[in-house]
Each structure stands twice: as C-alpha cells, then as structure tokens.
C-alpha positions as CSV (number, residue, x, y, z in Angstrom):
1,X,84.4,227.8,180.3
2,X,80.5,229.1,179.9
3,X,77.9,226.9,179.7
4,X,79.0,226.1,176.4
5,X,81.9,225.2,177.3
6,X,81.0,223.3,180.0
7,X,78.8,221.0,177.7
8,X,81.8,220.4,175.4
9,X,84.2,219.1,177.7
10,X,81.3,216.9,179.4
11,X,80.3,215.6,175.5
12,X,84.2,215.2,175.2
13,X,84.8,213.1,178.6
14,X,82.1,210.9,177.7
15,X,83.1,210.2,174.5
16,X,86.5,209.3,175.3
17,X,84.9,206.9,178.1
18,X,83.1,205.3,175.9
19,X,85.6,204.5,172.6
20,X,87.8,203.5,175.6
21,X,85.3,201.1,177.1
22,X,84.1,199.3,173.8
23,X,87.7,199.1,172.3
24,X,90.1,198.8,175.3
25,X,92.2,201.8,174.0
26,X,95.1,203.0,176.0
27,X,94.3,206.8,176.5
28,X,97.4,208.1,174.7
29,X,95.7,205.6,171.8
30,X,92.4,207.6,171.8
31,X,93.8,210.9,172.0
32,X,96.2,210.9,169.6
33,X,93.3,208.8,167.2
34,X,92.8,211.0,163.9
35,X,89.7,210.3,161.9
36,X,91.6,208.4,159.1
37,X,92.3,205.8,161.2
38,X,88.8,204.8,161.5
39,X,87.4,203.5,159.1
40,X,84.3,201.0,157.9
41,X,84.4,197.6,156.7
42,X,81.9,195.0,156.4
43,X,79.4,197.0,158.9
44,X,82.1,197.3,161.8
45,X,84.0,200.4,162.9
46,X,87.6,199.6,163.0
47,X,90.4,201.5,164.5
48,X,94.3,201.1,163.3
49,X,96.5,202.0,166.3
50,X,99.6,202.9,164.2
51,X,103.0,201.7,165.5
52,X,104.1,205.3,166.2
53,X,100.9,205.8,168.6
54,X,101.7,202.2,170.2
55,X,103.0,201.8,173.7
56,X,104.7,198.7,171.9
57,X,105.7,200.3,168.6
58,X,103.7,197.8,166.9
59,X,100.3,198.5,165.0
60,X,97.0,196.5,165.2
61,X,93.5,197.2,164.1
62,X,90.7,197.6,166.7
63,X,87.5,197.0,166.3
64,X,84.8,199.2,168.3
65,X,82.5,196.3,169.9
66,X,79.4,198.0,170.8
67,X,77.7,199.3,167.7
68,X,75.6,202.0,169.5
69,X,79.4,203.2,170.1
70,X,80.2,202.5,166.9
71,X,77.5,204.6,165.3
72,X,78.0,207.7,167.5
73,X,81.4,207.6,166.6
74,X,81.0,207.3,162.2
75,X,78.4,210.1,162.8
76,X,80.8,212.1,163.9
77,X,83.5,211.2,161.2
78,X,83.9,214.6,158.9
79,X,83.9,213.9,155.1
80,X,87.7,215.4,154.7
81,X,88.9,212.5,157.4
82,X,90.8,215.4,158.9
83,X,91.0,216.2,163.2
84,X,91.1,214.2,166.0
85,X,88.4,211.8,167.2
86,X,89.0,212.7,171.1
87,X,89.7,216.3,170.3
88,X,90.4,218.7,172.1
89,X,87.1,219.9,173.7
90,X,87.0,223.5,172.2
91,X,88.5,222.4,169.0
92,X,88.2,219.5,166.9
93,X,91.6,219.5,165.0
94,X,93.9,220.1,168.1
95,X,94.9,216.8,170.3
96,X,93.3,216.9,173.8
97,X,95.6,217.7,176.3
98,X,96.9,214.6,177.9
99,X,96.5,216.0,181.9
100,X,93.6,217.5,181.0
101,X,91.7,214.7,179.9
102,X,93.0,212.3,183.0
103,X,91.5,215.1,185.2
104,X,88.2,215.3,183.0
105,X,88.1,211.5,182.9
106,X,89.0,210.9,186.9
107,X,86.2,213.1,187.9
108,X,83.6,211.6,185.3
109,X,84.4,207.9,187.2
110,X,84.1,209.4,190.9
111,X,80.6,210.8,189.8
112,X,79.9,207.4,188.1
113,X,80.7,205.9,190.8
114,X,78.7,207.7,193.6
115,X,75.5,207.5,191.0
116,X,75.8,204.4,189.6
117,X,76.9,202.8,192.9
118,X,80.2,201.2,191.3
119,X,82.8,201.9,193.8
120,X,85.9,200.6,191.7
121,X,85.5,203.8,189.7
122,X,86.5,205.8,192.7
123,X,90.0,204.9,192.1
124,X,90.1,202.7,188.9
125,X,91.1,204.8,185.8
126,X,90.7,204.2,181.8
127,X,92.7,201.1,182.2
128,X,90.3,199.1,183.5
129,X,88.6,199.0,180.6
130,X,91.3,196.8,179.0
131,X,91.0,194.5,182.0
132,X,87.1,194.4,181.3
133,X,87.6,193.6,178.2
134,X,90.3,190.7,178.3
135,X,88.1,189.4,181.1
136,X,84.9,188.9,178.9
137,X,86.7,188.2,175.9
138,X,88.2,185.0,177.5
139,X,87.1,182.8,175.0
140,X,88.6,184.7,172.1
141,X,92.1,182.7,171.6
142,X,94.7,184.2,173.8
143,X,97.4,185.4,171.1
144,X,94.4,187.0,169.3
145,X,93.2,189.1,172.4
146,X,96.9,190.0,173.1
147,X,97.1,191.3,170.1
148,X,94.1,193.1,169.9
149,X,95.1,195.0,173.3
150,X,98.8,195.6,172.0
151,X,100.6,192.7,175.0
152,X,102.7,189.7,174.9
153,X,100.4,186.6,175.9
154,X,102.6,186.7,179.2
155,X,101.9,190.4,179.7
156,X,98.1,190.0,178.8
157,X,97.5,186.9,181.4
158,X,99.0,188.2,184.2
159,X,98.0,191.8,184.3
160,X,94.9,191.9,182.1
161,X,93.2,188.8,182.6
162,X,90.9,188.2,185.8
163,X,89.7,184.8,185.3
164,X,88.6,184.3,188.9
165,X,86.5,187.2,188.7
166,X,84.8,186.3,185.4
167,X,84.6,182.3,186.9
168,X,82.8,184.0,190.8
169,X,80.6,186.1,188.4
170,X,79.3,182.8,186.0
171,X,79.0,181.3,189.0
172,X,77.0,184.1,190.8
173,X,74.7,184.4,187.7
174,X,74.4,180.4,188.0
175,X,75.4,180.3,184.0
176,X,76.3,176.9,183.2
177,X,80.4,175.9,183.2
C-alpha cells in the first residue's frame, strides 16, 4: 500500500465506523451508500437505504445523529452526487470490497479496544452499533425505531434492544427512573 495508502484505508475504516455508529447502518447499507442518497433537509443529514440495498427489501430514510458525523460526511459530498460514500479506499467511485472492509473494520475494534479499554470490541463487530443505538433510543416509539433500523417490532425487541443494560447503566449513573 505506501504510506499513502496506508492513510487511505485507515481515513476509510474510520469513516465507515463512524456513519455506522451515528446511523445504525448495516455494513452492506454503508458500502453500497452512493452520494445521492444523502441528502440535506432542514439542517440534518439523511440517508435513504433503498429497498434494493435493504436486508428487508424495504426502503427507509436514516438520519445521521451526530452532527460532527453529519458534517464530515456533507463535506465530503462531491457537487456531481456521483461515487460511493464508503468507497473503496484507493478510489472513490468503486464500492469497497465487502471482505476487505470486515477485515479493515475487525482490526480497527481490536485496537479500540486494547486503547480505549472497551473489551466488547475485541469480538463485537459493526452490528453492535444497531444494538447501541436501539438501546438509547428506547424512548423513541417502538414501530418508529423498528423502522428506522429496517426490523419487525418483534425482531427489533428481542435481538436489538437491551433494556436491562440501559436500566443497570441509569441506575449506575444514579439518573432518576
């Protein structure tokens, strides 16, 4: 790779980590994302997930909830809309190899967690984002998150949803119930 290289595959990984962890993308979501499906409206970033990208055929718009996310990922929108978001690292209007990125993303969460002292990244993967983010978003109606992650309200409660974690944390950071 070079140095050069080396810098665009680590800028790559990151980025994928990151619209993955503020939107609860499925990673076959974010790699097959081209730039015209994001789009801005009313201040927020919003990503369509078009049926023929959806694990359930079945499209649904996503918003990006962190706007520090957000931002880094408009700045990086070209003017003709065309290429992939999560490109491929060496070039910007070929899809990312699918293996390639698990690899790229596995070893970004081992050395998270060795440096950041999070040991559920040693083994978790990009789906634990969707997890985090059903988890915090308990208040938002159920059929609403369900959709918003692309489930069934019976798939999204009993895979996605760790209410006893989110009720030992509350009560851990002694927040009123």
């Amino acid at each position: 790779w070079g140095h050069a290289g080396a810098k665009a595959l680590r800028r790559a990984v990151v980025r994928l980590t990151l619209m993955q962890m503020t939107t609860g993308l499925r990673i076959s979501e974010a790699l097959s994302l081209e730039w015209s499906e994001v789009t801005v409206e009313s201040g927020r970033v919003w990503i369509t997930i078009l049926a023929e990208k959806s694990k359930t055929s079945k499209q649904r718009l996503v918003p990006v909830l962190v706007d520090e996310v957000a931002n880094r990922i408009i700045t990086r929108k070209p003017e003709n809309n065309l290429g992939y978001v999560n490109s491929a690292p060496s070039n910007s209007q070929k899809m990312w190899d699918a293996s390639n990125a698990h690899k790229n993303v596995k070893n970004l969460y081992k050395e998270l967690a060795q440096n950041c002292n999070v040991p559920l990244l040693e083994t978790a993967r990009s789906h634990v984002w969707r997890a985090t983010l059903n988890t915090l978003t308990v208040n938002v109606p159920e059929a609403l998150r369900a959709d918003l992650f692309g489930h069934s309200n019976t798939m999204n409660r009993s895979h996605y949803l760790d209410v006893g974690q989110a009720m030992k944390d509350a009560f851990e950071a002694k927040i009123d119930l």
